[in-house]
N, C-alpha and C positions, 0 to 999 in steps of 0.2 A: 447525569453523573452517577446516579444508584449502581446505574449495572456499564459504564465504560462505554459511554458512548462518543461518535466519533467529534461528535463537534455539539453546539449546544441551541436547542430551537425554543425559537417567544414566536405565538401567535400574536398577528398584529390587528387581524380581523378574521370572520370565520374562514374567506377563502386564502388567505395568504398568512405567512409566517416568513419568519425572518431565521436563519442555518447561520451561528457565528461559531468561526474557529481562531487558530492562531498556532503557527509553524516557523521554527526555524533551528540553524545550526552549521558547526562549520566545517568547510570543503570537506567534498569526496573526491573530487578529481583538483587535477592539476590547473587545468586553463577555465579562468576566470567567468570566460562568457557560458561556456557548460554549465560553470555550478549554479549561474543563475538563474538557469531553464531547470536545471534539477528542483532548486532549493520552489522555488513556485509551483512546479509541477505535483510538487510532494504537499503543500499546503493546502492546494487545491482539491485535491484529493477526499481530505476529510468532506467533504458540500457534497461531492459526485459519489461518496458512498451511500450518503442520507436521502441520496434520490436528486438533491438539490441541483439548481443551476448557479454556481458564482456569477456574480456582479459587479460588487467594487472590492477592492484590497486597497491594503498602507502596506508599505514598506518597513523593512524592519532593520537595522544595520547597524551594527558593529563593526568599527576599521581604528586599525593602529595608524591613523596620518598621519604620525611622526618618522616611521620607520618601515610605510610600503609606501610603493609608488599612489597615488590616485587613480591612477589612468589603469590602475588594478580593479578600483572600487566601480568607475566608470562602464566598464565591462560586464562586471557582475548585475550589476541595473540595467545596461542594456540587453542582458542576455535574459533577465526576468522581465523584462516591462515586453520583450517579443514573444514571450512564452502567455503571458497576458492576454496580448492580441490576439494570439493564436486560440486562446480561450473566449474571449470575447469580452472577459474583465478590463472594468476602468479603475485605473489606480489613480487613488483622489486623497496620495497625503504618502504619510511614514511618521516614523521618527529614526534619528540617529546617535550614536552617542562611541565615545573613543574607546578601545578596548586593545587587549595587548591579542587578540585576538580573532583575523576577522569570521563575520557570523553575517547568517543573509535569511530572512524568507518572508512571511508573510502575516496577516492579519485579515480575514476575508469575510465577506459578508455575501450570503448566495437566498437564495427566494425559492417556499417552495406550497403548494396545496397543504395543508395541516391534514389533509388526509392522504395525504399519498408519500407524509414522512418513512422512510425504512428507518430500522432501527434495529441492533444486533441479536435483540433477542429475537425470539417468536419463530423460530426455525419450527417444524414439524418432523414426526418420525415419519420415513418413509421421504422426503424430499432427498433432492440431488444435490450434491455442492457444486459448484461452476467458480474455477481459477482464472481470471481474462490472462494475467501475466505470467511469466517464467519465477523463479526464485534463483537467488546465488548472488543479489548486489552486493550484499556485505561481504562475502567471500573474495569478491573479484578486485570489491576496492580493497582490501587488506593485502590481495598477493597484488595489488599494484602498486600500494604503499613500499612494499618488499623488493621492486622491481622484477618479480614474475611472472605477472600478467603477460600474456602476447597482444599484440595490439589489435586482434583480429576480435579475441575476447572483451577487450577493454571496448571497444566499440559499439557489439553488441549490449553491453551491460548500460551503455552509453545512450544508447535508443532506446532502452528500454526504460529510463527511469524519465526521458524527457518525453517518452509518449502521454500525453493527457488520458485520463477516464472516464474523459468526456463521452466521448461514442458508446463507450460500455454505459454510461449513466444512461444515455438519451435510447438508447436500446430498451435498459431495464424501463424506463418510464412508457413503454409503450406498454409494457404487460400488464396484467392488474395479479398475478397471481404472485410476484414476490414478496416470500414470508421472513426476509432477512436480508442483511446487508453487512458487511464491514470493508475495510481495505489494509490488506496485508501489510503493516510497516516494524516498527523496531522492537517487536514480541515475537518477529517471526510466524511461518502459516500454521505452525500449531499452538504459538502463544494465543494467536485471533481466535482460531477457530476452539480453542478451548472458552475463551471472553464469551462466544457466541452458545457455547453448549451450558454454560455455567447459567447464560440467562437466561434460555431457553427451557432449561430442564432438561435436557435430551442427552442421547452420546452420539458419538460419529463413529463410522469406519472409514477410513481412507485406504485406497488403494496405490501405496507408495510407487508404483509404476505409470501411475497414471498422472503423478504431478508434472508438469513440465519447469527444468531447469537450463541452467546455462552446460552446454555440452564445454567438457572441460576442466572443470571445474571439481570433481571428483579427486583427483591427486592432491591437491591442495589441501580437502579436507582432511586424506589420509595423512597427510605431512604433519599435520596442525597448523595450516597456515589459515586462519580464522579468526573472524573480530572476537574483541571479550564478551561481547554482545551477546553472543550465539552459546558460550560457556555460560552468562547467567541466566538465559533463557531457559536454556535444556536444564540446567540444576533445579529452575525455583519449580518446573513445571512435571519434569522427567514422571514424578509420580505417579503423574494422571494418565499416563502414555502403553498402551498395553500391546508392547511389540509381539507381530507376530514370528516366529521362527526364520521366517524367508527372506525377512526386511534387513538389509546390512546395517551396520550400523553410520557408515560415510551419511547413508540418505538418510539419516533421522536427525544426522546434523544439518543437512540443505533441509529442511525439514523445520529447525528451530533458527534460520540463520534471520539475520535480521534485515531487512530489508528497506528501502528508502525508493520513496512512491511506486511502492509496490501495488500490485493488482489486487482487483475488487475478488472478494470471496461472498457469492451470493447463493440462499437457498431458495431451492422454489420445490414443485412439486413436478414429478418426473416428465409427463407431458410436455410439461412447458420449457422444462430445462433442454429439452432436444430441440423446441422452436426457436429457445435463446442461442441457445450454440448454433444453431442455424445459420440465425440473424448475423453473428458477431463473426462468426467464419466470411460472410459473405460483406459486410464491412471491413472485412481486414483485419482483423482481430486475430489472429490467423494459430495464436497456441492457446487460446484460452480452451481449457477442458474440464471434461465432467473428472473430477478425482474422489470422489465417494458419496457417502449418503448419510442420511439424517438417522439414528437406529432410538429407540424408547428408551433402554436401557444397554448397559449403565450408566445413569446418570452423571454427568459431569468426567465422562472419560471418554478419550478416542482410541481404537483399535486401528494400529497401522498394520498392513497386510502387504 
């Protein structure tokens, strides 16, 4: 908890430890059985950045069953308990309770080596940063709330949030050189990766061409069609952000937007970061890229370029 970490780990014995988290929140999208792959997808999340493998979840839900259908609520649990399976978690409980507003996710318990916990700080000067996912959910869901979105866009953003990070975790765990971890979500990727420099001691340079986003989604930001999210973001942080001349300002909003089971942001050292992106290109991971590097100084600030 000192330095924001993703989820919270108790050794049980020397070799095993126990990764407990806890996520939820209400729709991003419109049909029911999606939000339920989203809403788990995103819980899970927190275990697969700490290195960890999930195991069991509870259920967590919020439903107005006075005033929606059920076979609404029904949906949402069936579209999380497949996203489960698809992880390989056993969901052994919940709880529920009535609210004027429905809310869905998780509560999750994952298992992992007490030596082979990541943890966000511990980056190095001189490491690579590795992005597995695109950015722009929060963008995409707002101009869909708006009815802007195209459906071509909404779909993408759509697969992106219900891909697991799993493969990404079970990659990193093959290496032994990973000196950091987080996973991108509602700080946006320079809320995170500032949490990671702050811990670290370090500063970053990121090379704003090299982030991968949702193609599209650029008008939207010039319009202002973006969550509040992404305005508190960029205000509370804006400070620490040392634009360089070349970087527009649209991309430094995709930049702070805020994101929902967003992709892992991991440091390692530059070696190995080519064998990761290797690895993950050839699993199908198919946009994760290297977007900058770990710099000594100055401390607690990223230079976007």
């Amino acid at each position: 908890m000192e330095h924001a970490e993703d989820a919270g780990v108790y050794r049980l014995r020397d070799d095993l430890a126990i990764i407990q988290t806890v996520d939820f929140f209400t729709p991003i999208v419109d049909d029911p059985y999606t939000f339920g792959r989203i809403a788990v997808t995103n819980a899970l999340s927190d275990i697969y950045a700490m290195g960890g493998r999930p195991v069991t979840a509870m259920n967590i839900v919020c439903f107005p069953i006075r005033t929606m259908d059920v076979k609404i609520l029904r949906e949402i649990l069936r579209g999380g308990l497949d996203q489960m399976r698809e992880a390989g978690v056993l969901l052994i409980g919940g709880h529920s309770v009535e609210d004027n507003e429905p809310k869905y996710g998780l509560s999750v318990t994952g298992v992992i080596h007490p030596d082979r916990v990541l943890f966000n700080n511990g980056a190095k000067a001189g490491d690579h940063l590795i992005l597995t996912k695109p950015l722009g959910t929060g963008i995409v869901s707002t101009a869909l709330k708006g009815g802007l979105a195209d459906a071509a866009l909404v779909a993408r953003s759509v697969a992106c949030m219900t891909t697991l990070n799993r493969k990404a975790a079970e990659l990193m765990a093959e290496m032994a050189e990973i000196h950091a971890c987080t996973d991108v979500t509602g700080f946006g990727f320079l809320g995170h990766a500032l949490e990671m420099a702050e811990g670290s001691g370090i500063g970053m340079r990121i090379r704003a061409t090299e982030v991968p986003y949702f193609p599209g989604i650029r008008p939207f930001v010039e319009e202002g069609v973006v969550p509040g999210g992404l305005i508190r973001n960029r205000k509370f942080r804006e400070k620490q952000i040392d634009v360089g001349p070349d970087c527009p300002d649209w991309l430094i909003d995709i930049l702070f937007d805020p994101q929902t089971a967003g992709g892992l942001l991991i440091a390692l050292p530059p070696d190995a970061s080519v064998e990761l992106l290797r690895r993950m290109h050839a699993a199908g991971i198919d946009e994760a890229a290297i977007v900058g590097e770990v710099t000594s100084a100055p401390k607690g600030i990223i230079r976007v370029e």
